[in-house]
TILUM-775101 format. One record per residue: y, x, z of N, C-alpha, C, O in turn; residue in three letters; residue number from 1. Coordinates in Angstrom, 2 decimals. Last residue first. Example, Ala and Ser with C-alpha at 12.3 -4.5 7.8 and 13.67 -1.06 7.14 Angstrom:
+---------+---------+---------+---------+---------+---------+---------+---------+---------+---------+---------+---------+------+------+
!    n_c2 !    n_c1 !    n_c3 !   ca_c2 !   ca_c1 !   ca_c3 !    c_c2 !    c_c1 !    c_c3 !    o_c2 !    o_c1 !    o_c3 ! resn ! resi !
+---------+---------+---------+---------+---------+---------+---------+---------+---------+---------+---------+---------+------+------+
!   -2.25 !   12.85 !    7.08 !   -1.06 !   13.67 !    7.14 !    0.03 !   12.90 !    7.87 !    1.14 !   13.41 !    8.04 !  SER !    2 !
!   -5.69 !   13.19 !    7.80 !   -4.50 !   12.30 !    7.80 !   -3.30 !   13.20 !    7.80 !   -3.32 !   14.24 !    8.46 !  ALA !    1 !
+---------+---------+---------+---------+---------+---------+---------+---------+---------+---------+---------+---------+------+------+
END
This chain:
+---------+---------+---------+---------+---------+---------+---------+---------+---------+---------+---------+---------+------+------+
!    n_c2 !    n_c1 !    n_c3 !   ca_c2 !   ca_c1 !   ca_c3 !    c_c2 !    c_c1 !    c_c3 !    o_c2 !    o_c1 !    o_c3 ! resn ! resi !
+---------+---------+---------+---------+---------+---------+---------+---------+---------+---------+---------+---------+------+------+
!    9.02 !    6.38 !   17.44 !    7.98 !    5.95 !   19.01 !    8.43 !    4.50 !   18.85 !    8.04 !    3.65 !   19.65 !  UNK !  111 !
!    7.43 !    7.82 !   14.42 !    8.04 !    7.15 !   14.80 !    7.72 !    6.56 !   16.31 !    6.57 !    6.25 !   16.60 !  UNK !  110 !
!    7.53 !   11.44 !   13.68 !    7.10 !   10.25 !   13.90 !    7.60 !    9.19 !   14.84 !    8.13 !    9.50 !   15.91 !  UNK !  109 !
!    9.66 !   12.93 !   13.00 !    8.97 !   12.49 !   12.09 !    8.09 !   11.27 !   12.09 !    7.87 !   10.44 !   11.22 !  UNK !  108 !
!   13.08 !   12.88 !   14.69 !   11.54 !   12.90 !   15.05 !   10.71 !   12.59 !   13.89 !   11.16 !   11.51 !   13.53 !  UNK !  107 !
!   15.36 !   15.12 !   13.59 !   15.20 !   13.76 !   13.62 !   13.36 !   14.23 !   13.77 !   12.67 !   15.16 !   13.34 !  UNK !  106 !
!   15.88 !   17.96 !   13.56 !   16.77 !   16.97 !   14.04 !   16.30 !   15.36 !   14.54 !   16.70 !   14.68 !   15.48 !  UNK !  105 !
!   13.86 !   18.67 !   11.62 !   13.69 !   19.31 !   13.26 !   14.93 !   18.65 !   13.74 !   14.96 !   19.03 !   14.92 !  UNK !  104 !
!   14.41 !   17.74 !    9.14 !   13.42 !   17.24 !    9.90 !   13.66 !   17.48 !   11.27 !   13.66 !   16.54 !   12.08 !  UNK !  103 !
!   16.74 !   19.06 !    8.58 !   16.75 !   16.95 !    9.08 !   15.94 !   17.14 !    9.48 !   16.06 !   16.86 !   10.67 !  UNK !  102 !
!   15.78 !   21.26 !    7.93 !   17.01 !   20.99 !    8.93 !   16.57 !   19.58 !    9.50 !   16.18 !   19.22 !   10.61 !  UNK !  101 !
!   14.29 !   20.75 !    6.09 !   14.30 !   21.44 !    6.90 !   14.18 !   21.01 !    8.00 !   13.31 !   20.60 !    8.77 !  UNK !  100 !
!   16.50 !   19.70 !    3.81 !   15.42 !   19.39 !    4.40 !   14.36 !   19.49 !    5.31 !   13.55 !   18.57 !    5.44 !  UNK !   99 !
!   17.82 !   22.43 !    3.88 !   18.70 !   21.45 !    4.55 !   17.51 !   19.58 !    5.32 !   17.56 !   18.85 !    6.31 !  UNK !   98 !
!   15.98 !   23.88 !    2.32 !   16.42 !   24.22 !    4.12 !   17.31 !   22.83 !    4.29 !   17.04 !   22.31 !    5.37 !  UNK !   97 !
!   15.87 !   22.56 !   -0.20 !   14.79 !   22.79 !    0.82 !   14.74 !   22.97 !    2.57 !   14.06 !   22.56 !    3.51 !  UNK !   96 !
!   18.65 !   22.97 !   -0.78 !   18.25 !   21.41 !   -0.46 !   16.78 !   21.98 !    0.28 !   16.71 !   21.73 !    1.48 !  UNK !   95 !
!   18.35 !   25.44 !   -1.30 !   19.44 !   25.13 !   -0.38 !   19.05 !   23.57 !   -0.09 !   19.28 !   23.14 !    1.04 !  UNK !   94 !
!   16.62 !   26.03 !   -2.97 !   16.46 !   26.50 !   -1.93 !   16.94 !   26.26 !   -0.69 !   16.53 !   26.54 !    0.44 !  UNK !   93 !
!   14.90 !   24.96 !   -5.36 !   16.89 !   24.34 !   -4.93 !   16.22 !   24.83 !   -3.21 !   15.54 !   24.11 !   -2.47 !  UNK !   92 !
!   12.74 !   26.15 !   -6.47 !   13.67 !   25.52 !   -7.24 !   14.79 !   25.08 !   -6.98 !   15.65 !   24.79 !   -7.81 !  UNK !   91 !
!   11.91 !   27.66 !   -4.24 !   12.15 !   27.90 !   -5.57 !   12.84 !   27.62 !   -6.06 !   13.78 !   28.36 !   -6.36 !  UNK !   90 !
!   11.16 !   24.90 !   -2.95 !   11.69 !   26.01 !   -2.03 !   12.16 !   27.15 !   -3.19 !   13.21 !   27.62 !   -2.75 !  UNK !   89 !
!    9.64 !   23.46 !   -4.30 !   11.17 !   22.81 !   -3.76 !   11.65 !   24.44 !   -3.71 !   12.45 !   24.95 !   -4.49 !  UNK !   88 !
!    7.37 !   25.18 !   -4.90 !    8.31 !   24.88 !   -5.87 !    9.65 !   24.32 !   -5.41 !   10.69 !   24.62 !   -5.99 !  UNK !   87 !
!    6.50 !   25.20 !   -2.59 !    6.97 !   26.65 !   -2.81 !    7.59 !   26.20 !   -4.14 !    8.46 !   26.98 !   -4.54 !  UNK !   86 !
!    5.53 !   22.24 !   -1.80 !    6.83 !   23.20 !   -1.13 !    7.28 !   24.35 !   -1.46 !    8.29 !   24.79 !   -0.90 !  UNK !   85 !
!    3.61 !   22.05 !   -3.85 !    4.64 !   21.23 !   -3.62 !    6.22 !   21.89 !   -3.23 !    7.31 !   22.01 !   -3.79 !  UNK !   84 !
!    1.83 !   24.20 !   -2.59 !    2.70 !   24.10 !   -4.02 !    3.46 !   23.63 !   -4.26 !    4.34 !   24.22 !   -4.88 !  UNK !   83 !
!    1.34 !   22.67 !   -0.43 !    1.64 !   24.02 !   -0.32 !    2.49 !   24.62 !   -1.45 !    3.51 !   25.30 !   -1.35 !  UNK !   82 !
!   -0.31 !   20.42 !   -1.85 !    0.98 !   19.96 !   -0.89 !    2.10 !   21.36 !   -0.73 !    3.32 !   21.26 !   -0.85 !  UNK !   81 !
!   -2.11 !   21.49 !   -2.91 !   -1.29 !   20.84 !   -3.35 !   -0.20 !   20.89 !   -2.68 !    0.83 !   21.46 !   -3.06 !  UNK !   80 !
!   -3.64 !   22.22 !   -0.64 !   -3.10 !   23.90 !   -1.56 !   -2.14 !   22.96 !   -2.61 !   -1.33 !   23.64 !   -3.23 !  UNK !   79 !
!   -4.11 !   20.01 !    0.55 !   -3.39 !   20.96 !    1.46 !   -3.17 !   21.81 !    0.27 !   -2.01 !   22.20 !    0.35 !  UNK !   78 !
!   -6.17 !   18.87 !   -1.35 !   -4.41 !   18.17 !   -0.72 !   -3.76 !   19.21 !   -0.57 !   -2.87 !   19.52 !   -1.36 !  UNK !   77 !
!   -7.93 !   20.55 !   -0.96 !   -7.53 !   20.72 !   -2.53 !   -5.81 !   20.14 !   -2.35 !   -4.76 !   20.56 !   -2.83 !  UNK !   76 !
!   -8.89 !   20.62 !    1.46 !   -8.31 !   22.11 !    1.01 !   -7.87 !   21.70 !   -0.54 !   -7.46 !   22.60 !   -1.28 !  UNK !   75 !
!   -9.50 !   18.09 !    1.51 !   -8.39 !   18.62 !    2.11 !   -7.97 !   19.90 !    1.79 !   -6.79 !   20.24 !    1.86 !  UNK !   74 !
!  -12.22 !   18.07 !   -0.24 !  -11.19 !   17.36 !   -0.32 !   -9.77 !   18.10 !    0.16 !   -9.02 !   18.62 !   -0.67 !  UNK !   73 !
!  -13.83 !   19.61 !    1.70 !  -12.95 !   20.30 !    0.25 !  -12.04 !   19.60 !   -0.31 !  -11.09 !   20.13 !   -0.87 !  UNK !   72 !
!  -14.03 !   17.88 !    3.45 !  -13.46 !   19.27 !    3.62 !  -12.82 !   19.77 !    2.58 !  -11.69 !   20.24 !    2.48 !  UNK !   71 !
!  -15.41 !   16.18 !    2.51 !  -14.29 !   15.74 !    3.36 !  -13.31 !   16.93 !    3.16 !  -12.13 !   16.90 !    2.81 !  UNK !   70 !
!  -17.21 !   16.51 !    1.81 !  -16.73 !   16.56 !    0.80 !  -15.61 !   16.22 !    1.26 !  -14.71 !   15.93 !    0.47 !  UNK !   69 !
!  -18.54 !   17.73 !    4.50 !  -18.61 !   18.76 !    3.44 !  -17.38 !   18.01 !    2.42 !  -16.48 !   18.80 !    2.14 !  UNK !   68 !
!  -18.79 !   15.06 !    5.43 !  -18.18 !   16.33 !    5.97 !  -17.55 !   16.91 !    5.03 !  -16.38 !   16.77 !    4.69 !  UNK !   67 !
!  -20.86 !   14.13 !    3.69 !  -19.42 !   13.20 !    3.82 !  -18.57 !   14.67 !    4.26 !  -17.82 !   15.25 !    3.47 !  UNK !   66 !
!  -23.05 !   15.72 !    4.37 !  -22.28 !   15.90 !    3.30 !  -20.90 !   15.19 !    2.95 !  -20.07 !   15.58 !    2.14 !  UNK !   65 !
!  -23.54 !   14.99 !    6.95 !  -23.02 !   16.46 !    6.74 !  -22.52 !   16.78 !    5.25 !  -21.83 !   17.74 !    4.92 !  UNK !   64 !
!  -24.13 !   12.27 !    6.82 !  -22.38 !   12.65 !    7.34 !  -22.45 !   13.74 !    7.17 !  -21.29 !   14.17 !    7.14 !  UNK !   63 !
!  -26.25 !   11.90 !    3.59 !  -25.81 !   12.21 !    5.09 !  -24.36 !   12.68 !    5.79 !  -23.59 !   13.43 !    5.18 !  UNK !   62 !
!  -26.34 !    8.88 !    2.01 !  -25.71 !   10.32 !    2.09 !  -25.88 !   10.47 !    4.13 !  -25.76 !    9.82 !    5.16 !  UNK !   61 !
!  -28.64 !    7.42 !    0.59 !  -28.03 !    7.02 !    1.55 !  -27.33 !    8.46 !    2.23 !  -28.04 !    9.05 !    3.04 !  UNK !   60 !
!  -29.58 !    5.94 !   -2.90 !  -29.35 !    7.25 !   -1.46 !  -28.47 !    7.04 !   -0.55 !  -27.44 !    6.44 !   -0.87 !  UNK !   59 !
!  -26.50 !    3.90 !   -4.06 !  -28.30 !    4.70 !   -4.21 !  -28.52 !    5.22 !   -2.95 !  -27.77 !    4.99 !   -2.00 !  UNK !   58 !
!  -24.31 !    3.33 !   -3.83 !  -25.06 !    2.05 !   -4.17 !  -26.91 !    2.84 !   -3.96 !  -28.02 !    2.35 !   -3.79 !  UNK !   57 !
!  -21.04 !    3.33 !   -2.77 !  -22.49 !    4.35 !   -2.78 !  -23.72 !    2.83 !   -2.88 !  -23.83 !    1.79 !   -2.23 !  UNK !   56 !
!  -18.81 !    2.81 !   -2.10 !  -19.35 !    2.99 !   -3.31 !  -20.31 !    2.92 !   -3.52 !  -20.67 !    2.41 !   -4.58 !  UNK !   55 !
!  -18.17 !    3.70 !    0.59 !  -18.22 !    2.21 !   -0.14 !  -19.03 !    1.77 !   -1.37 !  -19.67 !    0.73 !   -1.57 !  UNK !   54 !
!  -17.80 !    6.32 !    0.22 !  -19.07 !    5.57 !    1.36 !  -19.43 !    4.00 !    0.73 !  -20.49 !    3.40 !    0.51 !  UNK !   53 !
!  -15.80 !    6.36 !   -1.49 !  -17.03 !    6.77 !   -1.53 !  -18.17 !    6.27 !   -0.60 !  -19.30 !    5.89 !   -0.92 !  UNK !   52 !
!  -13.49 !    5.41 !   -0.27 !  -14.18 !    4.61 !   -1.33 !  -15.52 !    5.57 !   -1.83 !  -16.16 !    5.11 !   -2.78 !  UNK !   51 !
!  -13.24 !    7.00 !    2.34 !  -13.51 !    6.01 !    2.22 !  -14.27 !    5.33 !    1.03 !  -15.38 !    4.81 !    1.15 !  UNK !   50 !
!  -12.54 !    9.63 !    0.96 !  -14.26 !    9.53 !    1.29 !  -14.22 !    7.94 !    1.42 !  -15.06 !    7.36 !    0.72 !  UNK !   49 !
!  -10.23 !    8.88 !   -0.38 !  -11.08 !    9.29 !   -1.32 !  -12.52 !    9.14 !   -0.60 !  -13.50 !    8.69 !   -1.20 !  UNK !   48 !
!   -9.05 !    8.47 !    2.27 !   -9.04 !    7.38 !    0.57 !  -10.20 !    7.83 !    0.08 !  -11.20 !    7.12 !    0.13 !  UNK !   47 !
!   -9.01 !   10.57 !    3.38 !   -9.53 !    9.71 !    3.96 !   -9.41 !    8.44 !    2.91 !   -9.97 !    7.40 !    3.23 !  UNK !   46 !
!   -7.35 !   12.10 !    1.66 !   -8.73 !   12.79 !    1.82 !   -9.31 !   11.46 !    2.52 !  -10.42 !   11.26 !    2.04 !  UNK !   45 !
!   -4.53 !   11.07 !    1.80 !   -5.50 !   10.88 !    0.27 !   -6.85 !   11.61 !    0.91 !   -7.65 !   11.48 !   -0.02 !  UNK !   44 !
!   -3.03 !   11.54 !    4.13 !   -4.11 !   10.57 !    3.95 !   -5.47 !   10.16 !    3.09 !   -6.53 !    9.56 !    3.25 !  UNK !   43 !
!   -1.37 !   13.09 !    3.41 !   -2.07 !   13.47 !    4.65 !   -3.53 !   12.19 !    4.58 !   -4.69 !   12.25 !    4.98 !  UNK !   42 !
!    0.47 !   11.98 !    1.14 !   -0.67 !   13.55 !    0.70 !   -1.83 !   13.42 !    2.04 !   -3.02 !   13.60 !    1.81 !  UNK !   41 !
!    1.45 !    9.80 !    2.66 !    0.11 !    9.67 !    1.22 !   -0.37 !   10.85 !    1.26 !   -1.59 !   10.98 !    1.40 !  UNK !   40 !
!    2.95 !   11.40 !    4.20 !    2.02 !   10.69 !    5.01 !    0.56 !   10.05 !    4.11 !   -0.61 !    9.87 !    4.44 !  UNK !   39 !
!    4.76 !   12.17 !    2.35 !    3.81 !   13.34 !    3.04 !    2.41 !   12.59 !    3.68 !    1.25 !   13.01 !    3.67 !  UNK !   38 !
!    5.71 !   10.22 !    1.68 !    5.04 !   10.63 !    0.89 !    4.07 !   11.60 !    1.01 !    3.07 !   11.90 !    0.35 !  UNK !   37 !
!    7.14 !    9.37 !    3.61 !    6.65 !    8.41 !    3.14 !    5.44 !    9.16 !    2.31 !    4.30 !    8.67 !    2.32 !  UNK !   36 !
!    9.25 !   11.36 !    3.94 !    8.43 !   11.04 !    4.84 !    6.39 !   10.64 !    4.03 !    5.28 !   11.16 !    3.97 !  UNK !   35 !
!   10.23 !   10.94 !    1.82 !    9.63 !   12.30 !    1.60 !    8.76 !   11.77 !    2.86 !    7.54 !   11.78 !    2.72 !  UNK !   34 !
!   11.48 !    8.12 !    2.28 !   10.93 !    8.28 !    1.31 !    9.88 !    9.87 !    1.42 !    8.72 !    9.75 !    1.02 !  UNK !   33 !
!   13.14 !    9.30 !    5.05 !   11.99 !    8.36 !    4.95 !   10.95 !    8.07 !    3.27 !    9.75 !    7.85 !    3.34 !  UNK !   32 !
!   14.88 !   10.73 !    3.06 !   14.13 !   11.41 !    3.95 !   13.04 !   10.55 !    4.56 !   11.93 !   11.09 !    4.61 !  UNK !   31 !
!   15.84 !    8.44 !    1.69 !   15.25 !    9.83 !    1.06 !   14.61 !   10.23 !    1.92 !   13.41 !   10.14 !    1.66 !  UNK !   30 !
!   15.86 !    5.68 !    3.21 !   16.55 !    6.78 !    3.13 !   15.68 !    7.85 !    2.39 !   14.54 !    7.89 !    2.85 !  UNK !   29 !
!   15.33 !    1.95 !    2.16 !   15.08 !    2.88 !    3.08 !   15.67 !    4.77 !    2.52 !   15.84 !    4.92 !    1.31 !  UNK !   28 !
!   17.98 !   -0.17 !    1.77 !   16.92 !    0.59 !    1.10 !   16.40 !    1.52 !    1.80 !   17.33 !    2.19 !    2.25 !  UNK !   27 !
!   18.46 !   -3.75 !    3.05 !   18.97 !   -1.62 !    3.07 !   17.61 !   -1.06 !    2.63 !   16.48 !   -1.38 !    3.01 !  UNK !   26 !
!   18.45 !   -6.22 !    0.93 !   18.04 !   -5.92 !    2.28 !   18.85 !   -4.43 !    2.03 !   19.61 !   -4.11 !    1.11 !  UNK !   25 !
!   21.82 !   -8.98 !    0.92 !   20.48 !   -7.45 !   -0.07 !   20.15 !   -6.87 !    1.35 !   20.81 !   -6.86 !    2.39 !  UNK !   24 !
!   23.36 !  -10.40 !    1.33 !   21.72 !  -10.92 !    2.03 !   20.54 !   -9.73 !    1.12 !   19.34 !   -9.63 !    0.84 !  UNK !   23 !
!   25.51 !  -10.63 !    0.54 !   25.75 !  -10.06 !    1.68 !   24.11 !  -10.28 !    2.06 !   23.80 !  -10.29 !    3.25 !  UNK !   22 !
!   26.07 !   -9.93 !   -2.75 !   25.64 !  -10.85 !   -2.30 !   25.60 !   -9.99 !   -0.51 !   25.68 !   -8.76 !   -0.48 !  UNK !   21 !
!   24.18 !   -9.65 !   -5.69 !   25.62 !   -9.32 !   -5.64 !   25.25 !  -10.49 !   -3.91 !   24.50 !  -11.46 !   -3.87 !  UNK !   20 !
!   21.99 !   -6.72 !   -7.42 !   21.91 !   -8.27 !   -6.92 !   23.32 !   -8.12 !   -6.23 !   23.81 !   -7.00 !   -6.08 !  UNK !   19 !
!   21.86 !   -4.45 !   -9.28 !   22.41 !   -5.79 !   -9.47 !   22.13 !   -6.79 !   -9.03 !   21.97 !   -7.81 !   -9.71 !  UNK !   18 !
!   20.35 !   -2.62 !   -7.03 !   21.89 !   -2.44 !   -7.37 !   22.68 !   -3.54 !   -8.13 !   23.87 !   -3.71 !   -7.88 !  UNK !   17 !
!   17.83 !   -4.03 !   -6.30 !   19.14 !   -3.90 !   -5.13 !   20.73 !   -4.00 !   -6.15 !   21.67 !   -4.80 !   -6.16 !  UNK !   16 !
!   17.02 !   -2.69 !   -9.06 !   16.79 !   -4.57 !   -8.44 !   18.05 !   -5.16 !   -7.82 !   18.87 !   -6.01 !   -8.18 !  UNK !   15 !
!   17.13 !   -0.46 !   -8.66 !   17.75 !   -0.64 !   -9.79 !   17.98 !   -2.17 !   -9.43 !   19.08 !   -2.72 !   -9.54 !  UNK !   14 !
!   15.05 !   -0.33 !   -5.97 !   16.43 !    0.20 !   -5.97 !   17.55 !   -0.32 !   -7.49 !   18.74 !   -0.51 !   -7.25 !  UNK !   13 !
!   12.60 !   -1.07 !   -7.29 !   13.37 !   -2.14 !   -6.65 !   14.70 !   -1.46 !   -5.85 !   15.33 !   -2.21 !   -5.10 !  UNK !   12 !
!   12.05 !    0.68 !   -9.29 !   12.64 !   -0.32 !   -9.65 !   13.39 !   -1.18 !   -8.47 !   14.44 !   -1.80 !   -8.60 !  UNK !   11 !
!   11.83 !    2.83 !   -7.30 !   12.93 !    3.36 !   -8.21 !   12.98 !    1.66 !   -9.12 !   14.07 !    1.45 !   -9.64 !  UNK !   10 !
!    9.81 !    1.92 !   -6.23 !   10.73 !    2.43 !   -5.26 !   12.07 !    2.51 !   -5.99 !   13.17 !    2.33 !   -5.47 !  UNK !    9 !
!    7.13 !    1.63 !   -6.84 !    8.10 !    0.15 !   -7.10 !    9.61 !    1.11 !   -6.60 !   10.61 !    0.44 !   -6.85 !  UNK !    8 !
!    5.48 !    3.98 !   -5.73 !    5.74 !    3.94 !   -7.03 !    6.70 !    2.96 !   -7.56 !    7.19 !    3.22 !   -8.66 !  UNK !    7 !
!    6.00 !    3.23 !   -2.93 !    6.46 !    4.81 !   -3.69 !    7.03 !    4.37 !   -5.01 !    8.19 !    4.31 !   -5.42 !  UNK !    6 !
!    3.91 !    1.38 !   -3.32 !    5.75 !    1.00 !   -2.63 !    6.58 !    1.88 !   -3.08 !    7.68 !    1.61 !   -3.56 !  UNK !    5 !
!    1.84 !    2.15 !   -3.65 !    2.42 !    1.22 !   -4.45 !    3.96 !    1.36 !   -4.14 !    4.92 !    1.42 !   -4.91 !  UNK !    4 !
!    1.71 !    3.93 !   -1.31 !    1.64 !    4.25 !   -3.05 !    2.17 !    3.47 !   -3.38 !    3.35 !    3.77 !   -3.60 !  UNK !    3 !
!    1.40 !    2.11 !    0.95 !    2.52 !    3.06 !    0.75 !    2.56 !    3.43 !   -0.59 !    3.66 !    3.21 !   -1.11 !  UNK !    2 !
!   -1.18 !    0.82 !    0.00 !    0.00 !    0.00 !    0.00 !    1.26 !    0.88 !    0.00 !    2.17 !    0.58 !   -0.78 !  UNK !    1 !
+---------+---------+---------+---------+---------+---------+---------+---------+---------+---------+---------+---------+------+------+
END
């Protein structure tokens, strides 16, 4: 459901901008958006085994291989995600730190 929302994010901002009217909701913030998105990268390994267990119509897998594909799963997120950041960090160095910044200002997770 966060994916989807990701992905509607840039129409239903274009949506916001021509509706006229004191009853438009507030769009949530960039930094809740990156939020938003870290929390899909942190998750996609538990997607992926989920619909596998689900899936599974033959053989009956053992949790040491759920494990196992659990694992490599995350080392494929995690060296994504890692890339992710050495390209921000590359590419606009100064928006990277300032992103940074917000985070260790503001709590990531929510109480």
């Amino acid at each position: 459901m966060i994916e989807r929302f990701l992905k509607l994010i840039n129409n239903l901002s274009q949506m916001f901008l021509t509706l006229n009217g004191n009853d438009i909701p507030e769009m949530i913030s960039v930094h809740d958006i990156r939020c938003l998105q870290e929390i899909c990268s942190l998750l996609r390994p538990f997607e992926v085994l989920t619909r596998e267990i689900f899936t599974e119509k033959s053989v009956m897998i053992q949790p040491s291989e759920y494990r196992a594909k659990f694992k490599r799963q995350s080392k494929v997120d995690y060296s994504a995600h890692i890339s992710r950041t050495e390209e921000a960090l590359s590419s606009s160095p100064f928006n990277f730190w300032k992103f940074v910044n917000n985070l260790q200002q503001k709590p990531t997770v929510p109480l």
